[in-house]
N, C-alpha and C positions, 0 to 999 in steps of 0.2 A: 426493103420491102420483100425482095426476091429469099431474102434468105429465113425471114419470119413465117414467111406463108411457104419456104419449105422445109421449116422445122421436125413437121411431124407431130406437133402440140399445137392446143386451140391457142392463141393470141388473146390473150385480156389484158385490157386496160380499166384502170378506177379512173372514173372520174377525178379532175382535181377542181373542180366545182360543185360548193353544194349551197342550195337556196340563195343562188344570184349571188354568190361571192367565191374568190379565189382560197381556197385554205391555207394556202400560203407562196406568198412572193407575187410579181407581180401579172401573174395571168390576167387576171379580172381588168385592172388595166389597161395590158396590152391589146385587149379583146373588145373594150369600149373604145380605143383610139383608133382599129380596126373597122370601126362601127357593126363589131360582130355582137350576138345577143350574149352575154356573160349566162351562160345555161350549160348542163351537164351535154343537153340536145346538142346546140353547136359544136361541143369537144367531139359529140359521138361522130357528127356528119365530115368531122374535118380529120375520123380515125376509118369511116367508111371505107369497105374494100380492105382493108386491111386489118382491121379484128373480128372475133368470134363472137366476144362477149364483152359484154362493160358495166362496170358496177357502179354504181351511182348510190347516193346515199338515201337513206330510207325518206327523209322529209320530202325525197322529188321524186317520188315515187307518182305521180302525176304526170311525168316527163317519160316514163315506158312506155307507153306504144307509141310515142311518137318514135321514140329510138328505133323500137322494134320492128316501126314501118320500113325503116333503110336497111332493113335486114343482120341487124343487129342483135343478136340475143340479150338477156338484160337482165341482169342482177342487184337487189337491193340489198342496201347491207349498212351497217353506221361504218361510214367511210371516215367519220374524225376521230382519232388518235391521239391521245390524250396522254394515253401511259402503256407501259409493256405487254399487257395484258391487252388491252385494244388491239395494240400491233397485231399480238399471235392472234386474235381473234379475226383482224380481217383477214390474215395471211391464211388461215384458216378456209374462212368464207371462201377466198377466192380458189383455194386446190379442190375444195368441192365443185366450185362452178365448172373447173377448169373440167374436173370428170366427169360431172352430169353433160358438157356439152360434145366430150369424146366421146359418151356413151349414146346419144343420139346421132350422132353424126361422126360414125367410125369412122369414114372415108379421112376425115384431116388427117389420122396418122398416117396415113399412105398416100399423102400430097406430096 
């Protein structure tokens, strides 16, 4: 934790849940034997304090202001990966997010 928040760069995570399912392995699983809610919301509250931003996939776009209420910035994006081109596309998505939330909020590179 100490060393990601003083990186100097915003912290994003993608969701690895989209529409009540794990994308892959056994998140979703682990998450209902948990009795935690299988939702992109629960991954965010349980990355709380500890990222800038988190991308969630376009279909749970539903689920952003509740993120946004824990103070979590919030990125939609088709988070499933399919083929190569997906990949660079969200890896994409996310080095814009990463700059649009440097660019409001300078202070993180001087954390």
């Amino acid at each position: 934790r100490a060393w990601l928040r003083g990186c100097g760069a915003p912290v994003i995570a993608v969701s690895p849940i989209v529409a009540g399912d794990a994308i892959k392995g056994p998140t979703a699983k682990i998450m209902r034997e948990l009795n935690i809610a299988v939702s992109p919301a629960s991954v965010a509250k349980h990355y709380s304090g500890l990222v800038d931003g988190f991308v969630i996939d376009s279909t749970d776009a539903h689920l952003s202001d509740e993120i946004r209420a824990m103070g979590i910035t919030v990125h939609m994006a088709q988070t499933v990966m399919r083929s190569s081109t997906d990949r660079a596309a969200l890896a994409g998505e996310c080095l814009g997010f990463a700059q649009r939330i440097l660019a409001e909020r300078p202070e993180i590179a001087g954390r």
